[in-house]
N, C-alpha and C positions, 0 to 999 in steps of 0.2 A: 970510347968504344963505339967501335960502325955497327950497325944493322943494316940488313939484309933482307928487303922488302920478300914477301912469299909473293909466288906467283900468281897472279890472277886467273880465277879458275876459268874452264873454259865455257863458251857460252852455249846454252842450250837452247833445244828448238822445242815446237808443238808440231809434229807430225802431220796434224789433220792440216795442217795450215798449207802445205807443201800439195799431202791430197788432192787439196781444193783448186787450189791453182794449178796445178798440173791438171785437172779435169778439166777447167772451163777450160784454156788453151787449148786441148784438145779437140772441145766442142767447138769452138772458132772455126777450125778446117776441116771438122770433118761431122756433117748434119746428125749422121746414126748415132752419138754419145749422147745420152738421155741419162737423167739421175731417177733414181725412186728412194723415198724414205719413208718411213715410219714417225710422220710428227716429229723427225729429229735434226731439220734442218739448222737451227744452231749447232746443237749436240755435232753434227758432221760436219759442221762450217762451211753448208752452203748456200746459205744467207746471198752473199753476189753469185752465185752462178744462178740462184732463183733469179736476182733482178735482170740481169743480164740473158736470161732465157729461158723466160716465166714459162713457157709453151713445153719446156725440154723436162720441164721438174714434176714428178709425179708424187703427191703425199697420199700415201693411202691410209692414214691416220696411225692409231696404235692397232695393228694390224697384223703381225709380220709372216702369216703363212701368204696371204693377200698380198704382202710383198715382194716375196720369191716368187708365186703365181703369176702375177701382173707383170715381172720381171721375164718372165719364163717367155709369156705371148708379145711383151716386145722385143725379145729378140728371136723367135717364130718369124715376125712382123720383119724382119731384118734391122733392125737397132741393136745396138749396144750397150744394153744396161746396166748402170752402176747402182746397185742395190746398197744402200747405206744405213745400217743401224749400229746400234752398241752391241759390241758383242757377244753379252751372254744371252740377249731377246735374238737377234739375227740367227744363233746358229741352237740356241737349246729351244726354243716355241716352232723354229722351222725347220728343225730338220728332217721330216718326212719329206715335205715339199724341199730342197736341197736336194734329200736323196732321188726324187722320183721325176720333179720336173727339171730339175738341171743336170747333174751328172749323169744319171739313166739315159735321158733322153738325148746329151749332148749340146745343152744351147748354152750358145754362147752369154754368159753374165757373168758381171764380176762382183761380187757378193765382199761388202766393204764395213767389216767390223771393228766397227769405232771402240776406243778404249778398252782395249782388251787385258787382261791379266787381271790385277787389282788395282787397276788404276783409277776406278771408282771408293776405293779407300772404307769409309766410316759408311757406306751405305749397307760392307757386308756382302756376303755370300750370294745372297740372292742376285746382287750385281757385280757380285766376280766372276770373270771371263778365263776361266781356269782349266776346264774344260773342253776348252773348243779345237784344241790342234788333235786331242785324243780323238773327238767327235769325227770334223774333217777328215782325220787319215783313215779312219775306216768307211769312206765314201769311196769307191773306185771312180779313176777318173778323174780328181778333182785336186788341179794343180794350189799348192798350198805356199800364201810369199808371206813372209813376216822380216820386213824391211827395218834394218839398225839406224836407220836415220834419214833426214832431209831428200838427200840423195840417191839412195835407195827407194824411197816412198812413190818418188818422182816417179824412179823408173820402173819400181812396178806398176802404176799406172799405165804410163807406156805399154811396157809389155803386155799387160794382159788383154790392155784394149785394142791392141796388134794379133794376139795369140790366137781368137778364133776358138778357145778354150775354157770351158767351166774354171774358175779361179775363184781363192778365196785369197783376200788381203788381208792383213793384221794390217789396221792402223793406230800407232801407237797415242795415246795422250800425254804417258810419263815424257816427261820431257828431256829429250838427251843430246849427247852432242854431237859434231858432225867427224865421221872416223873414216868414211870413205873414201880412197884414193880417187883420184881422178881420172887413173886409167884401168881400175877395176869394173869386171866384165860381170854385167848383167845378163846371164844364159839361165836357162831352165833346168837343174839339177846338178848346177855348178856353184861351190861355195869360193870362198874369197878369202884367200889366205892376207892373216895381214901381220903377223909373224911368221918366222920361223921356225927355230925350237928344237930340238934335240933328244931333250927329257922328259916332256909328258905336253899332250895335246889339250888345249884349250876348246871345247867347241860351243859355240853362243849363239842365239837368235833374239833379235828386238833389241830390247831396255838392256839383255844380259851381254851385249858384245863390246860398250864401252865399258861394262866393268870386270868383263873378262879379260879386255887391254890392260887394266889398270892391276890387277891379278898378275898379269907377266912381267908389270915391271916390278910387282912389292916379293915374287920369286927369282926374281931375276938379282933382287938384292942378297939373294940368301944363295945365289952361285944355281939356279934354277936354270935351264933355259926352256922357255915354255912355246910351244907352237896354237896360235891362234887362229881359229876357224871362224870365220862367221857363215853360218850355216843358212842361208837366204831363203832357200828352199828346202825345204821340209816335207814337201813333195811336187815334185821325186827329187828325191835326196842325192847327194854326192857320193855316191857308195866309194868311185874311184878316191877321194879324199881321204873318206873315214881309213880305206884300207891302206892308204900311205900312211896315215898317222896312226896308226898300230902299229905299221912296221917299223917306220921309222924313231917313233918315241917310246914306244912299249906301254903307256900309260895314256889311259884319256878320261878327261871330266866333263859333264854335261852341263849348260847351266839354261834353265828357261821360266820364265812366266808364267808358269801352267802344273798341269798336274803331273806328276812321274807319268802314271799309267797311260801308255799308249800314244805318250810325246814325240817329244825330239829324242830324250832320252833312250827311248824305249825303240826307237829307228834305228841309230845308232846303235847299241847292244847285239840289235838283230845282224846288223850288217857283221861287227864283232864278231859273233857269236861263230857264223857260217863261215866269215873268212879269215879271220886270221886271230883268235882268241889273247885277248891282254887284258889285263887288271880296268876294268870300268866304275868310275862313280859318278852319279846322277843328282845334279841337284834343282831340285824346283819345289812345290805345292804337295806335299803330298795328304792332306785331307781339309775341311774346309776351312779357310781364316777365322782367324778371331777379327775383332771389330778394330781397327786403326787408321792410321792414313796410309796411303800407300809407301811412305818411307819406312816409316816401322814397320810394315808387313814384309814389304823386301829385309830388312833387317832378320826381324823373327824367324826367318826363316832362311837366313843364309845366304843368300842373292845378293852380295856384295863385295868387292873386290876380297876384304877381309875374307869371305867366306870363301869365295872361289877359289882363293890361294892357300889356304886350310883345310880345302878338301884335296888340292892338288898334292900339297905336304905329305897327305897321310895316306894318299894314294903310290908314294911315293915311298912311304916308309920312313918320312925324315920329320916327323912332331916332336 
């Protein structure tokens, strides 16, 4: 009797790792890209852009209004600041400074929130980043990229240190793999279709878009055909997209790293809502974790292809 070796899964990345070197390469050509961190230059993996251009790295220790502040007058100064902390201290201890000195005021910084979701695991609530897309979208002004991998990550760097635009990055630590085409377009309120689909609309950001692929194929076994969105920006959102994929699939499921209230989820629905009304389910965080690591949290709460495809099921009417 033969066997049938299983396939070897696919290989995963660390986000911050891409970040990082996409930053210093930047800095190479172009003198105005300065970092600022909060004591977190491992934590953000900029250990070589420090040695490589010790003059360019600002620590303002554990800090992070001081951060965003310091952030704000060098790009006043004409620099381009990459403001880098973990994401629940970067955007819940600064968000007044967020709202007043960068978005209000317009300066260009790219505010770079390291490990976001519950990708800090067993530390718990206090250092889950769950909150922070809710946070951001109610900042007017303040373009919002949360990058599905490698490639992405890159090119939000690129873009925003181009855009001349208050941004906030998700940069991820869960480690996932690389889903990006290579002739998928990085534009500012345009998502990336990477199915098809006919039946019901898949729409993902970050960690949730390789396992909302993985979703279309375990419904695609059951005679599904599922349309997948990776929704890159979050703001400003793809409204043209969302409203194809209402029309065209009559069904849509949300999947993200954060809290329902005030997400991706909660962007989507709005757009629904106004234009073209179809059955919606939303799944992400909806109050605060219990203690695990981050795969069991993802579990526990449904943010797995398993889950993705069981909510699409009964979205669907077909459990």
């Amino acid at each position: 009797m033969s066997t049938v070796a299983a396939p070897a899964p696919a290989p995963t990345f660390d986000c911050r790792v891409d970040f990082a070197d996409e930053l210093a390469a930047l800095a190479r050509t172009d003198e105005r890209i300065v970092a600022v961190c909060n004591d977190s230059v491992g934590s953000s993996n900029l250990v070589k852009f420090r040695e490589e251009f010790p003059a360019r790295l600002v620590n303002v220790g554990i800090a992070e209004q001081d951060l965003v502040g310091v952030s704000a007058g060098l790009a006043n100064a004409g620099f381009i600041p990459f403001a880098s902390a973990a994401a629940p201290f970067l955007t819940g201890r600064a968000l007044e400074q967020i709202k007043a000195d960068i978005a209000y005021t317009h300066r260009h910084v790219v505010l770079c929130g390291q490990s976001p979701g519950m990708a800090y695991g067993e530390l718990g609530p206090t250092h889950h980043s769950i909150e922070d897309l809710s946070w951001m979208r109610a900042i007017p002004g303040l373009e919002i990229i949360v990058p599905a991998d490698p490639a992405q990550t890159r090119s939000a760097v690129r873009w925003a240190a181009a855009s001349g635009r208050p941004t906030y990055i998700r940069v991820p630590r869960f480690k996932v793999p690389a889903i990006t085409p290579d002739d998928a377009p990085f534009e500012a309120g345009r998502a990336v279709r990477l199915t098809q689909g006919t039946d019901v609309t898949l729409i993902a950001v970050g960690t949730m878009v390789s396992r909302a692929l993985e979703a279309a194929d375990l419904l695609g076994k059951d005679g599904i055909s599922a349309r997948v969105l990776n929704m890159t920006f979050v703001e400003p959102l793809d409204v043209d997209a969302v409203v194809a994929a209402a029309r065209d699939t009559g069904a849509i499921v949300t999947a993200e790293e954060g809290l329902l209230s005030g997400g991706l989820g909660a962007a989507v629905a709005k757009v629904v809502a106004e234009s073209h009304p179809v059955a919606v389910r939303m799944l992400g965080v909806p109050a605060f974790a219990p203690t695990g690591s981050a795969a069991f949290l993802l579990d526990h709460f449904g943010l797995t292809a398993d889950g993705i495809a069981g909510t699409a099921r009964e979205v669907l009417g077909r459990v």
